[in-house]
N, C-alpha and C positions, 0 to 999 in steps of 0.2 A: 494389454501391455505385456511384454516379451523379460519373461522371470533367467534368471540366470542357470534355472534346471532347463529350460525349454528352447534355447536359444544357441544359436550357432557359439561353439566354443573357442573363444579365442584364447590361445598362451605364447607365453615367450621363450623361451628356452635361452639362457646366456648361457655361450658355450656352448662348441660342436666338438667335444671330446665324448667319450665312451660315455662317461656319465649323462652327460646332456640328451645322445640322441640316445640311448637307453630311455631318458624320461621320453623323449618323441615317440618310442617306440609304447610305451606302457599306455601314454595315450591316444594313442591310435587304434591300440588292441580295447581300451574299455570303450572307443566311438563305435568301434566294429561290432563289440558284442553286443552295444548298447542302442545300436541304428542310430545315432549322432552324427550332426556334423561341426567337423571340426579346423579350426585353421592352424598350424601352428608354428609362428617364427623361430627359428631356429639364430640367434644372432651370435656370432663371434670377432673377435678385434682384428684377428687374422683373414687375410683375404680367401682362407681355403679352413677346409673341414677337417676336424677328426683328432684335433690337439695332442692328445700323449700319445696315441697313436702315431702320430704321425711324425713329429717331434720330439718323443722323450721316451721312444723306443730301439733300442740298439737297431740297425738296418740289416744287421746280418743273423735276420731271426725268422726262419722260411715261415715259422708256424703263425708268427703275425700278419701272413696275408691273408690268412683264413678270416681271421677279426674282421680284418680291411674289410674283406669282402661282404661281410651279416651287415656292419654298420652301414655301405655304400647301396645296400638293397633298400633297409631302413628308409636311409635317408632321397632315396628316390620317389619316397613315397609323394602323390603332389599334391599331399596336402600339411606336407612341408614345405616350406620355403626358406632357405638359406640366403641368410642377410651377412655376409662377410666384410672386413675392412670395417664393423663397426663395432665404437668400444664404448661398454656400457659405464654409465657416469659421467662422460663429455658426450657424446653423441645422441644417447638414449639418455635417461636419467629418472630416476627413480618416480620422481613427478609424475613422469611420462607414463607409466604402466597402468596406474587408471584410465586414463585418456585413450588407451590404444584393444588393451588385455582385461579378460576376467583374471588373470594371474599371470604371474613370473618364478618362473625356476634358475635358481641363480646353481651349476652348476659349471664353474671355473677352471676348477683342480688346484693343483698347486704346483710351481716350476719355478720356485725361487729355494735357495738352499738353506737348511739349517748350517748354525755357526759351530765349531768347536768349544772358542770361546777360550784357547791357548796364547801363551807370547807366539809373534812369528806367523800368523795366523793368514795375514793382508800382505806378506813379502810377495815379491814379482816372484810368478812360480806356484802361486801356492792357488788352489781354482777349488769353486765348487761343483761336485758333479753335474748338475744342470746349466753351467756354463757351458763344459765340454758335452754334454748330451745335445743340447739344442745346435750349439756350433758344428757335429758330426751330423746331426740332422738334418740341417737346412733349415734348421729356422731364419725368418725372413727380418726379424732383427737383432739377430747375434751378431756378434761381429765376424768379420768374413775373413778375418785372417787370426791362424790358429798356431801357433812355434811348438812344432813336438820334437825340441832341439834336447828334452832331458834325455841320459841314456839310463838312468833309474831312475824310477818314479815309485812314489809311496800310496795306496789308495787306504782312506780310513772310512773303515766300515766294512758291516760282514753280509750285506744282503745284495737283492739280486740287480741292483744299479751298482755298487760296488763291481760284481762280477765283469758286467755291461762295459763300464769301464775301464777293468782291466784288461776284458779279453780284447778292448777293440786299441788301447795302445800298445796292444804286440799286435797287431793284424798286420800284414803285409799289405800292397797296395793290391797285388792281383788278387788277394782272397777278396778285394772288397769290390775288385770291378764289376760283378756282377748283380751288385745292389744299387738301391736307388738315390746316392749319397750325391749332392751336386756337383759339378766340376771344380770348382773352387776347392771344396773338400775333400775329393780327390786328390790334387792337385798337393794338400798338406801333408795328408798320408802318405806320398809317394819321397817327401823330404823328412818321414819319421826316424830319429836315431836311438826309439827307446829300445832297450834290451832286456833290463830287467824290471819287473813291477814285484811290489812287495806288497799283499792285500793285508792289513792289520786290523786285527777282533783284541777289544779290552775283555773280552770272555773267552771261554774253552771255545771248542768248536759245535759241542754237544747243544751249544744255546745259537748257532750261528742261524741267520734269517734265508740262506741260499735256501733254494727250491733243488731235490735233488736233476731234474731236469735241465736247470739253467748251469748247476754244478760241473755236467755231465759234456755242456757244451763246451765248455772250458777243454777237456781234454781231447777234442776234433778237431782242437786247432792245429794246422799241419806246422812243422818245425815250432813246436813249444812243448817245452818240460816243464811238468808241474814239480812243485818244491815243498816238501811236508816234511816238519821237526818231527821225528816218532813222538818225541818228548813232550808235543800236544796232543797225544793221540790218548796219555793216562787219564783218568776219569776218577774222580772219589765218588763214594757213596750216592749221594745226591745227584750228579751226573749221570751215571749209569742209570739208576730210577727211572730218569729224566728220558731215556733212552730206551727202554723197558717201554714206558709208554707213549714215546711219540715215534709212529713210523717214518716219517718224513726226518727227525732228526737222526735217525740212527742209518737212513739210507745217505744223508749228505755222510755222516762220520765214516761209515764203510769205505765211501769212496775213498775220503781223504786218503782211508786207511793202505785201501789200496794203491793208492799214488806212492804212498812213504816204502811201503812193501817191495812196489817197483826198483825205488831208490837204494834198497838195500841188494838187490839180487842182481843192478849193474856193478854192484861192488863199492856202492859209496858208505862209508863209514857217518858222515854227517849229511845235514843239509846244505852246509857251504859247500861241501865237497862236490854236492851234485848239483848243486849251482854255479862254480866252477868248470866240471865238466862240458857240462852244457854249452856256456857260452862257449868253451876252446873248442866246441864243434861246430858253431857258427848259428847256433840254434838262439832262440828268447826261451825267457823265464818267466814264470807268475810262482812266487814263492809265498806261502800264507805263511802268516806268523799270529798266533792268537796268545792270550793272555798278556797282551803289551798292553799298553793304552798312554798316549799320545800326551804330551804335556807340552810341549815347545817346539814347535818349527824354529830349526838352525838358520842361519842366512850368514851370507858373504857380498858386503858391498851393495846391500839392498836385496839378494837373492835369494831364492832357497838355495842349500847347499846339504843341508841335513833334514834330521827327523829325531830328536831324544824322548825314547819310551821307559815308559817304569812296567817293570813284570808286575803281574798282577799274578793271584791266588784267589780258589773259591774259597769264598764264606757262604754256608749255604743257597738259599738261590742269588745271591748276589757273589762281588770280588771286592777283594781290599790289597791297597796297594800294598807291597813289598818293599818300597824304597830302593829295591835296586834297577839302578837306569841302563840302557843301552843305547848308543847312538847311530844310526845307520846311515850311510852318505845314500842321499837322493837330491838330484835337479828337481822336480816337482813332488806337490803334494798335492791329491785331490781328495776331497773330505764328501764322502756317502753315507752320511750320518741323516740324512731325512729330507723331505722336500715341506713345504710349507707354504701356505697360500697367500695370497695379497690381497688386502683389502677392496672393495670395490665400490667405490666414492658413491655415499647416501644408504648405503646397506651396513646394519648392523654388523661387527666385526670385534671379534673376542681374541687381543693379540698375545694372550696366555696361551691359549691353543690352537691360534691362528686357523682359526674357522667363523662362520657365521653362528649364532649363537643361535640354535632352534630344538624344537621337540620332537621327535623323530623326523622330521624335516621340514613343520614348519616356522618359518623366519621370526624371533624371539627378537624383544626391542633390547636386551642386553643379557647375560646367562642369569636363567632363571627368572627374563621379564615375562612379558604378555605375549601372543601371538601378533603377528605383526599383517593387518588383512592383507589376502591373495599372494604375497609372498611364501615362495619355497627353496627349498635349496635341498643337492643331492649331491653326490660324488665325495671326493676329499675336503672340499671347501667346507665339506658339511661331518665328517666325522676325522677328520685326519686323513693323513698316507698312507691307508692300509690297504689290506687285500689285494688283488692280484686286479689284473682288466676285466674280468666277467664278475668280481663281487660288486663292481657300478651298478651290473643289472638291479639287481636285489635292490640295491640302494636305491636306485631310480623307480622303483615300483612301489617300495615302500612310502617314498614319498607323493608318487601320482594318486598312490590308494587314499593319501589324508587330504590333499586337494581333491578330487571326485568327493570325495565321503563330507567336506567345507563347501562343492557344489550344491549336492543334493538338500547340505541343511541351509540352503539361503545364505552361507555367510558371505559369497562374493558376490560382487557388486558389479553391475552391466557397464561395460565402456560406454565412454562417452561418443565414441566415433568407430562403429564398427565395420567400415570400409575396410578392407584390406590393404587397399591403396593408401590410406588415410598416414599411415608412418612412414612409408617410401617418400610421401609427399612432402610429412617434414624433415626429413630424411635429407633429402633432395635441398630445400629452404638452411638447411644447415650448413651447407657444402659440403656435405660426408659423399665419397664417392663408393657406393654399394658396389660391392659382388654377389651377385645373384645365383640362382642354381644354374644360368646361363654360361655366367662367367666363371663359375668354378668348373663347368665342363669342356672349356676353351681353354682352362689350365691344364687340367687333367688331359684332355688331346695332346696338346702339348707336350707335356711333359713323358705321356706315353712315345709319343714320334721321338723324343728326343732319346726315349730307352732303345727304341727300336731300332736305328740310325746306329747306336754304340751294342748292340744285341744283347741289351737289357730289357728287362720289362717296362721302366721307368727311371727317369733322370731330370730328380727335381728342377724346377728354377729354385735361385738362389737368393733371390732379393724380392722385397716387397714391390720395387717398383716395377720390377720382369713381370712381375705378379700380371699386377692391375694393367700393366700393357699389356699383353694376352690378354683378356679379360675385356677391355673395352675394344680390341679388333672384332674379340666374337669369334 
């Protein structure tokens, strides 16, 4: 009889984002060292691969084809199999993973938006950055029409989705023809009338979350002035410290530094003034503004129309309000205050900190239950929104390490059907219509010919149901 150390290994992978095929990739590397054979489903709700990646990454970021490319090597592997268009809880279901899998890695992410939690908050106008990230992405259920009808816009939050957003509501349409944005989306940007974006930090800038790289991209953008108060640039005690010892924080402040520096040697006395200037030369703005922090979205008639902020001041590592407010006119407001995951129907789900509730990643019956057998989980879903795209890896190994290491002791249990075929079959009995690794590469054809034709590298389809037509041609 066939023990779960000695038998072909079956898992499931929910989710074809960084995190997910990271775990593909971690157990592929222990079958290899370990002469194993292994199967492993790769399932996501989306008819194509590669989730933040692909969707919840600014498109005008050369450096993320490199990613593209490790994960799309990964995932060739053929002893992956990508199950697309399936979504786990109605199609699959928790039930099912005995039946099919020695285990499941629930690795989702997260692409739904933290709240403010301000008056004014839900006004038409007022949007959470994973709205406008997936809708400039081409995700296949955004909504496909986008009004970038503000000529200011306010973005709240100091990190590098924040920036993400800023830099791409001053883009021009031709800086973007060259990416892989769908036509529809194109088609928005090309009717864009923003002009100025105000990026707002309830902290200095000494605590801001930018990466000095993603900082840095902000000032290549051709006809855009950057716009820095000197008078964020003083630091107390504890700041400077803070700065002393963190390199990454004192190369973002440099720069700012040097943006305000600029500002002073064209002859502008303020920041309004050099945001002023700007626009009377026909140029865009990205003007940061820190130590405000946000209390009420303004509206007119149902709309945004403003933005009223209270200065803040440090108090050791934290800020306390000042009570004095200021109010700035914007048409939109978009809030980058955090991304946060969504529960996934029959898997334990902790909506305090909107994760799965596990031990270094294996799936807990609620925080601080039991281990929950042959369940695992990796990515954000599994620690928060942190880290950058390549700390998935880590996270994805961490947790293949405590599954292998729950192989070896006997804790997982043999499926009941270890056919391969066996869940395409129910699959199929369900009416779920799959994309396979077939039909995601009759997308991808596609969508390359379609970059090729406009002398891009690629140009997404824009709808799920373009998707899965391509997809069932072959």
């Amino acid at each position: 009889m066939t023990t779960p150390s000695d038998s072909v290994l079956r898992v499931a992978v929910v989710g074809s984002g960084p995190a997910g095929v990271y775990a593909c990739e971690a157990l592929l590397t222990w079958a290899d060292q370990h002469g194993r054979d292994i199967v492993v489903d790769c399932l996501d709700r989306l008819p194509v691969p590669f989730g933040l990646l692909r969707h919840g990454v600014a498109p005008d970021h050369p450096r993320i084809k490199g990613i593209a490319r490790t994960l799309e090597s990964i995932g060739a592997d053929p002893r992956i199999r990508f199950l697309g268009n399936v979504e786990f809880g109605r199609d699959l279901t928790v039930a099912d993973v005995p039946r099919f899998y020695h285990a499941a890695v629930f690795a989702t992410g997260a692409l739904a938006d933290r709240e403010l939690g301000i008056p004014g908050e839900h006004l038409a106008g007022s949007y959470g950055a994973a709205q406008f990230v997936t809708w400039y992405d081409g995700h296949p259920d955004a909504d496909r029409d986008w009004a970038l009808t503000a000529r200011r816009a306010a973005v709240v939050g100091v990190g590098n989705v924040a920036l993400d957003v800023a830099r791409m509501l001053v883009r021009t349409p031709g800086q973007l023809e060259a990416t892989d944005i769908p036509e529809h989306v194109r088609e928005g940007f090309s009717a864009s009338a923003t002009r100025v974006v105000s990026v707002i930090g309830r902290r200095g800038p000494a605590y801001a979350k930018f990466t000095p790289l993603e900082l840095r991209e902000m000032g290549k953008v051709e006809g855009l002035t950057i716009v820095v108060d000197p008078a964020d640039l003083e630091y107390d005690d504890e700041a400077r410290d803070h700065l002393e010892h963190d390199r990454r924080a004192g190369q973002v402040c440099d720069q700012l530094a040097a943006w305000a520096a600029a500002q002073a040697e064209a002859g502008h006395a303020s920041a309004d003034q050099a945001e002023a200037a700007a626009l009377s030369a026909g140029g865009r703005v990205v003007r940061f503004r820190f130590h405000r922090s946000p209390v009420e979205v303004l509206g007119v008639d149902g709309r945004v129309a403003g933005l009223r902020l209270e200065r803040t001041e440090p108090d050791g590592t934290r800020v306390r309000a000042t009570g004095e407010v200021e109010e700035i006119a914007v048409d939109a407001v978009y809030r980058a205050v955090g991304y946060r995951s969504d529960p996934l129907a029959g898997v334990p789900f902790d909506p305090s900190t909107a994760t799965i509730p596990n031990d270094g990643g294996r799936v807990l019956t609620g925080p601080g239950g039991e281990p929950v057998r042959g369940l695992y989980t990796a990515g954000w879903i599994k620690r928060g929104p942190t880290g950058v795209i390549g700390t998935n890896r880590h996270c994805a190994v961490d947790t293949v390490d405590l599954l292998i290491a729950d192989l070896d002791a006997g804790a997982l249990a043999e499926p009941e059907r270890t056919d391969p075929q066996a869940v395409r079959d129910l699959l199929a009995e369900r009416g779920v219509t799959v994309v396979d690794g077939s039909g995601w590469a009759a997308i991808d054809a596609r969508e390359r010919s379609l970059g090729r034709a406009a002398g891009r590298e690629r140009t997404k389809l824009g709808s799920r149901a373009a998707m899965l037509d391509v997809a069932a041609a072959g």
